[in-house]
Every structure is written in structure tokens, then in C-alpha cells.
C-alpha positions, 0 to 999 in steps of 0.5 A: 726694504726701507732704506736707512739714513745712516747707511747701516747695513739691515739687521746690525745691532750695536755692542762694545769690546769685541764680543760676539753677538748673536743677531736673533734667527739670522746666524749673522754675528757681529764683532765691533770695536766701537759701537754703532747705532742701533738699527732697524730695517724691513726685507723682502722675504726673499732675501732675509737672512736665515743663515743655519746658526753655528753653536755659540761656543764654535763661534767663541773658537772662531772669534779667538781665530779672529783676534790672531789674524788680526794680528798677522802681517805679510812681509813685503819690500816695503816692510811689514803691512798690516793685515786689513782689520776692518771696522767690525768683523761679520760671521755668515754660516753657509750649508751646501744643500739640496732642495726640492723646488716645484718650476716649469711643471717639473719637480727636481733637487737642487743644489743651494745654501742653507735651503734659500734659493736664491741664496742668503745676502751676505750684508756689510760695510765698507772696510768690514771683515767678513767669516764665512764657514761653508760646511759642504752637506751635498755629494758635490765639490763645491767652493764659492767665490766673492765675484767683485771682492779684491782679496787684499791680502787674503788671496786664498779666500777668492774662491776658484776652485784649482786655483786658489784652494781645492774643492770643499769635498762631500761633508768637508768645511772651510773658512772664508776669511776677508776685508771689504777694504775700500770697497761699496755697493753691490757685488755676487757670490756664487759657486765656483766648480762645475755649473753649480753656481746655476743655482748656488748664488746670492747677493753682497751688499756692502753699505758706506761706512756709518754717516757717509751719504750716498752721491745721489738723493737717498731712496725711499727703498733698496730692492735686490734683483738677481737675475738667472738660468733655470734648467730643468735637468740637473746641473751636474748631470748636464755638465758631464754630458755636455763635456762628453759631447764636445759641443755646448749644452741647450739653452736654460729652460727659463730665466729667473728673476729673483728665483721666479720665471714670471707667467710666460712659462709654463706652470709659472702663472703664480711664480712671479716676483712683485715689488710693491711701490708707492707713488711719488717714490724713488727706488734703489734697484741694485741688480745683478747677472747671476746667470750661468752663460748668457748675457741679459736686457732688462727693463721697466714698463714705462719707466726710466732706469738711472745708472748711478753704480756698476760693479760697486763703483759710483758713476755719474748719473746716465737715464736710459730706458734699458740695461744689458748685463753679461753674467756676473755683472751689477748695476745699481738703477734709481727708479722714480714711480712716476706713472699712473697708478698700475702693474708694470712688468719688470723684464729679462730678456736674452743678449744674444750677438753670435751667430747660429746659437740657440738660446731662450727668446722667452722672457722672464717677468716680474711685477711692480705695481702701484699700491692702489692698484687693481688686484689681478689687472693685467700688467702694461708690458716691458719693451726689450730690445731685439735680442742682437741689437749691440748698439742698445748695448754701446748705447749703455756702456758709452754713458757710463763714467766714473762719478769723478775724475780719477787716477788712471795711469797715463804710464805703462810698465807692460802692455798685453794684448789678448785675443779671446774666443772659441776653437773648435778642436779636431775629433780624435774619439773613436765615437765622434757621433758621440763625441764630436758634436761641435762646428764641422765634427770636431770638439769646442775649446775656448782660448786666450791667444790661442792657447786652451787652459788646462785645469791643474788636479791641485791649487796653483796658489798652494803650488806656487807658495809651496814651490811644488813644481811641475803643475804650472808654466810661466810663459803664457805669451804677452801677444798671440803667437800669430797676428791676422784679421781677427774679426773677418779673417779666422780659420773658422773652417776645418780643414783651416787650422782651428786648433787651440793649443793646450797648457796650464800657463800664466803670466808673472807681474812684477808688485807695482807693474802698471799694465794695460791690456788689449782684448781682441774678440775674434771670429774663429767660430762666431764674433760675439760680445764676451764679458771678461771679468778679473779676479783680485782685480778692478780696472779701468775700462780706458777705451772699446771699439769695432774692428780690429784694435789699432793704436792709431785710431784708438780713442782712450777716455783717460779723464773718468773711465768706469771702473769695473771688474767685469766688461763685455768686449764688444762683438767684433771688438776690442776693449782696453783695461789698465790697472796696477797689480798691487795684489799679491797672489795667484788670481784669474782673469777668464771670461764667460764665453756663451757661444753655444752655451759654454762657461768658459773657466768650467771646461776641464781639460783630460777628462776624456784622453785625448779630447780638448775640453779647454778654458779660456782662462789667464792665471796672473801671478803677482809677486812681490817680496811677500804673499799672502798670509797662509793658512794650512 
């Protein structure tokens, strides 16, 4: 894709006087106040926009939805604030379906939206809003979550299922409503329940408002890469087993750049993603962690990587020969074509820091190739990392530095300190060879400070807006109950105490509170590199280490730390957050725990009497004088 030198995102078309217009194949609708130039712009094929068009007449309804919303406002102790009307307004129908795809010699249904696998691109601008309809076409519950998305306002529009709204049942729709406020650059959407977001995900691309440059010279072209998990049996099926067995799952059987496992896997010789590039040319790359569970190396074959974006945040530019992403991360990479005229492979390899786990060692490979080179030549390789060098990926995250100095609070209201990790539960089944199959026969759970979330049977947004008592405590502890050498000295053996405790627990912030929060890797199964991400919520990543976090010997970069909402606690480690909780409403931090394969905000509790299928999950309620609009 070209990159345009107005910054407007592809396929906008310009038109006066909040009128719908119906922008050709695509289903996008764009509402303007003010008119804008007229573009035009190449995509790959790949990532076009062919969005299942809803009836005119529907989206007139929907319009007239819109000017009302436009018009809320939520009461806070500071008087009436404005609900974020955006500069234009953007229309996206999503259809849950199921598709058959032919991969690894294997023909299988899968779940996807609107039959695009990956997913369609949802395409913005900064302070856009954004309407989705997601109309559930599948068997399945399913919600879908804006990974990156703050959610100004509009909290129960953030997508996790239990926790902002109920699923989106069989034959069932909902209406995601929200304001890209102050935000650009590149983000995810995925699925929100059970592991359906191993296939159900897509890209969110959010340009700089009109005449606004980017920091860095403009490319010659922008391309998306989104990396993935491939399994060749059915997600929800292996879910359901996995959960049945206590232990994790087996590793995908392929990674996927772009949907294409690459010739190294079976049957795969012609499933292969390619770039094609001109010589002398600099590209925008703007890749993403799409993957279920594991955390991801990639590179170019002889070719220099330029970080100059992470998780839509400028960053000063930082060359490297390699990035690591942990699921639900993106970077943004210039790459200059520099080399001789040739096929290069673009590579995915798997991050792997805990000890003992299986995992895919097969790495995925896509082309990108020289115009004018030799059809069919053979591709120069990719040079990946070992799959456990954790100073490759210190190496990443030490270059990385807001663009400018930023306003990091020096002061803090509340300081938390959480430690995160895998338990392994005592087996209570009476079939524990079925049952049981984790460390030393007992059940895996995940926790945060030693406590296991168990997932509530309605939204703990609705419960808590609707004062219905009963589904949830506000006493999840601001420190582990118990302090100990947490890398060295955990009780990782049964009959040691591995135990998690269980509740459906979160913690209050006050509207304004100023927090920083210690997160502490623990080593009670296996120390491992966790990436943790907070919904609602970006934060400054104000320091990490090795070891146990000591506050004597801590280094804080308070001058331009990165700002992100996903970071990977380093294995053995620690990572310090701040940021300040003016988001109202109830939202998730949890992180991503792929020690034996397992997602840690998708393990249900209760499925199974007795059984701890825990998640490693903090619910944060943000209250102040007002919440979120509600919608019924």
C-alpha cells in the first residue's frame, strides 16, 4: 500500500453535513462534519476491506442512534463532560462465521469475520469514532476486544466477555460504540471468549489526523504483518479438553504470518505471504502479536529493523537486527531495501523463557523480494535468535524511549505490588489420570498474588452499574499475602503449599489516584517472561529488572520511559508501571501466561466441581462521581 502524504486513511472518501456514504464494496461508512480530501490508496489483497454491507436504511437508523449519542454526556465531580464526538464518525459490520480453509495438509472450519482470515482492517483517524455491528452468525459466544483502544467513556464498548457485557450469543448482535481520543498508530482487535481469537482477529490502523506528518520520513509503502497460532484441531474442542485435563494444551501446529505458515511446514511450499519492494525504498512494517499464547522473534534477512512506534506511541528511533513480540503487542519497524536485488525471508520464530514447555521450534517464513529478482530463486534466510536468549529481548526493550520527554508522575497516590505466575492446584477429581495432568498430578491455575480469578456468570460492569450484589469483592490485596524469595524460593513442589486461592476480586481506584504498580515474576512452576497488558489503560513502563524488585537498588527512567499497554515482565524479573486512573469504569489487567500453553484471562473457574481452572486476572473499578454512559 502507498502511503498517502496527507496521512488519510485508505479508501476515505469526502462528503458534507453528517450524511452517510457508502464507500463502494468495502461496508465502511463514513460520517464527516467537515469535508476532507479525497483519496485514493492500494492494499494488499490481503487486508482490503470487504466488510458484508448492512441495508442503507439500517445504517440511516444507526446514524440517527449516532447524533443522540452525540449529544450524552456523563456527570462527573467536575461537572458534565462531553461524550468524545470525534472528528468523523466510522461504520464496520462484522459477521461472526465459519469457513473452510485447506492448511498443513488438513482441511478444517474455522471461526472468522465476514469469511477474511485474518480479519478485516478496521482504518481510522485519530479522534475518530468508530460503530461496529457484530452480528454472531456461529454456534458460539463470542465478543470481540479493541486490544489498545482506552475506551474514554465508553467502557462498555472494551469487549471482555463477563467483564464489560455478556457474550454475543448464537444469532445474537451488538453494537460497539467508541472514540479513538488521542490516540495513533497501530493496534489489534481479536475475540474475547474461549480461544476463538486464535483465528478471530484483525488489525486497527489509526492515522494522524489530516496534514499532521508523521516524526520520522514518510515511507514509500505501509504493509501489515500480524503474526499467529495455527492448530489443526478446532479451537473450541481443544479448549474444553484442555480445561478437562488440568493441564495446558499442545503447541500450535504452525505460526502464521499474515494467515501463511511459509514452505517450512508441511503442504505449505505455496502458502506463503510476499512483499513485494522496490529498490532504494523505505517501508512502514507495522506488525503485530496476534498469537493465542506465545510470545514471538521476528526479522528480515540481511536487513536492519528501525523501531520508531510500539503499541501506537512514538518512539525515538532504535535500529536492531530483530524484534520480540508477546501476544497482543505491535511495533512499527522502518525498513530500508538496501541489499542487493533478491528474495529475502521475513521470519517468525518462538520466545520460549520457561523451562520444561513444549512449543513450536518451526518457524513461519514470508518473502520479501526485490522487484527484478529471479522468479522461483531461493530466498537468503532470516537469522532468529535461540528461542531462550532473553538478553536479545533486554537488548529491544532497553532502546526503547518515548519520542519526547513526557509527564510521568513523580508522585504516587497508591502503590501495588503484584506478583504473577502458575499454581499448580491439588487434584480432587476422582479420575486424576484424566483430570490431573499438570506438574506432580495436581491442576494448573494462574494468579496474581496468589489468588486465581474466578469468572463471574454475568458482567461485573452491569453488576456493579446496577448495584447487583453478590458476584464480586472489592478486596483483592494491594500486596501478596505472604513475601518470600519469589524467583529462587517458591514452593514448586507438591507437597509444598502450591495452592492458589480463589475469588472473583478487584481493586477500587479512587477518579485521579496516581498508581504505580511492581510486577514480580515468580518461579512457583517455572520463572518465565509474562506479558501483562491493561485494558482502558496505557502506562508508562518507568523501570525492569532481574531478581527480586528492591526499591534500594531499582533504576526508574522518569524522563522518557515508553508507553504502552502491553509489557512483558521480564523472566525472573520485575517491571514498574505508573498511570493515572481517569477512566471510569470496571476494566482488566491480566496477562497472558504461556507456560504450557495456557491463556491465562481464558480459564474459567467451576467448570468442573471442585477443579481450580483459575485466571490470573485483576478486575480495576475506577470510580468517581459518574460512569460510563449506559446502554440497556
Amino acid at each position: 500500500m502507498k502511503a498517502d502524504k496527507h496521512n488519510t486513511p485508505p479508501q476515505t472518501l469526502s462528503f458534507l453535513h453528517l450524511l452517510p456514504y457508502k464507500n463502494g464494496e468495502n461496508g465502511l461508512i463514513t460520517l464527516l462534519k467537515t469535508p476532507i480530501s479525497t483519496t485514493s490508496t492500494l492494499h494488499s489483497q490481503h487486508f482490503s476491506l470487504s466488510l458484508s454491507l448492512s441495508l442503507y436504511m439500517a445504517n440511516l437508523a444507526t446514524l440517527f442512534t449516532v447524533l443522540l449519542s452525540l449529544l450524552c454526556y456523563s456527570q462527573t465531580g467536575f461537572g458534565l463532560v462531553q461524550w468524545p464526538g470525534g472528528t468523523s464518525t466510522r461504520f464496520y459490520d462484522f459477521k461472526v462465521q465459519t469457513m473452510r480453509v485447506t492448511k498443513l495438509c488438513n482441511t478444517k472450519e474455522i471461526v472468522t469475520i465476514n469469511g477474511m482470515f485474518p480479519g478485516p482492517v478496521v482504518y481510522a483517524q485519530e479522534d475518530d469514532r468508530v460503530i461496529v455491528k457484530v452480528t454472531n452468525e456461529t454456534p458460539y459466544n463470542t465478543t470481540i476486544h479493541w486490544h489498545g483502544i482506552r475506551q474514554r467513556l465508553s467502557c462498555w464498548s472494551d469487549g471482555p466477555s463477563y467483564i464489560t457485557q455478556c457474550p454475543i450469543q448464537a444469532g445474537q448482535t451488538f453494537t460497539y460504540e467508541f472514540t479513538i481520543v488521542k490516540q495513533k498508530g497501530t493496534l489489534l482487535w481479536h475475540a474475547h471468549v474461549s480461544w476463538l481469537r486464535g483465528t478471530v482477529y484483525g488489525a486497527i490502523v489509526v492515522y494522524p489526523k489530516t496534514g499532521v506528518p508523521y516524526p520520522f520520513k514518510y515511507p514509500y509503502e505501509e504493509h501489515i504483518i500480524l503474526l499467529g497460532e495455527y492448530w489443526l484441531k478446532d479451537l473450541v474442542q481443544l479448549e474444553r479438553q484442555v480445561l478437562a485435563s488440568g493441564g495446558g494444551p499442545p503447541p500450535a501446529n504452525a505460526f502464521t504470518i499474515n494467515g501463511h505458515p511459509g514452505p517450512n511446514y508441511n503442504c505449505s511450499k505455496n502458502d506463503v505471504y510476499k512483499i513485494d519492494v522496490v529498490p532504494g525504498k523505505t517501508y512502514l512494517l507495522r506488525v503485530i502479536n496476534a498469537g493465542l499464547n506465545m510470545e514471538n522473534f521476528f526479522a528480515i534477512a540481511h536487513h536492519k529493523l528501525t523501531i520508531v512506534e510500539v503499541d501506537a506511541e512514538y518512539t525515538k528511533p532504535f535500529t536492531t537486527d530483530r524484534v520480540m513480540l508477546g501476544p497482543g503487542q505491535t511495533i512499527n519497524v522502518l525498513v530500508t531495501t538496501d541489499q542487493p536485488i533478491g528474495k529475502y525471508s521475513m521470519a517468525m520464530g518462538a520466545y520460549m523463557s520457561a523451562k520444561g514447555v513444549k512449543f513450536q521450534n518451526i518457524s513461519a517464513i514470508a518473502y520479501f523480494q526485490y522487484l527484478g529478482a529471479v522468479p522461483n530463486s531461493i530466498a537468503l534466510p532470516a537469522q532468529l535468535p535461540s528461542f531462550n536468549d532473553n538478553l536479545a529481548v533486554k537488548t529491544v526493550m532497553d532502546g526503547l524511549r518515548s519520542l519526547n520527554p513526557v509527564n510521568v508522575s513523580k508522585e504516587i497516590d497508591t502503590n501495588l505490588f503484584y506478583t504473577i505466575g502458575l499454581n499448580v492446584q491439588k487434584c480432587r477429581s476422582k479420575t486424576p489420570k484424566n483430570n490431573c495432568q499438570a506438574t506432580n498430578n495436581g491442576v494448573l491455575a494462574a494468579s496474581m498474588n496468589n489468588i486465581s480469578f474466578i469468572r463471574p456468570n454475568i458482567s461485573l460492569l452491569e453488576a456493579y452499574y446496577k448495584k447487583i450484589n453478590g458476584y464480586y469483592t472489592e478486596d483483592f490485596p494491594d500486596v501478596p499475602l505472604k513475601f518470600y524469595d519469589f524467583v529462587n524460593g517458591a514452593p514448586n513442589n507438591i507437597p509444598n503449599d502450591t495452592q492458589a486461592l480463589n475469588g472473583t476480586r478487584t481493586k477500587v481506584l479512587e477518579y485521579g489516584t496516581r498508581v504505580q504498580v511492581i510486577l514480580q515474576d515468580t518461579g512457583t512452576v517455572s520463572t518465565e517472561n509474562h506479558p501483562i497488558h491493561l485494558h482502558g489503560f496505557s502506562f508508562y513502563v518507568v523501570g525492569y529488572g532481574t531478581g527480586n524488585y528492591d526499591p534500594q537498588t531499582a533504576n526508574f527512567n522518569l524522563v522518557d520511559p515508553p508507553y504502552m499497554n502491553t509489557i512483558g515482565v521480564p523472566v525472573g524479573g520485575w517491571a514498574a508501571i505508573r498511570f493515572v486512573a481517569d477512566n471510569p469504569g470496571t476494566f482488566l489487567g491480566f496477562f497472558y501466561l504461556k507456560n504450557n500453553g495456557l491463556t491465562a484471562l481464558n480459564l474459567p473457574l467451576n467448570r468442573f466441581p471442585l477443579q481450580a481452572f483459575g485466571s490470573c486476572t485483576v478486575t480495576w473499578k475506577y470510580i468517581c462521581h459518574g460512569d460510563c454512559l449506559w446502554y440497556s
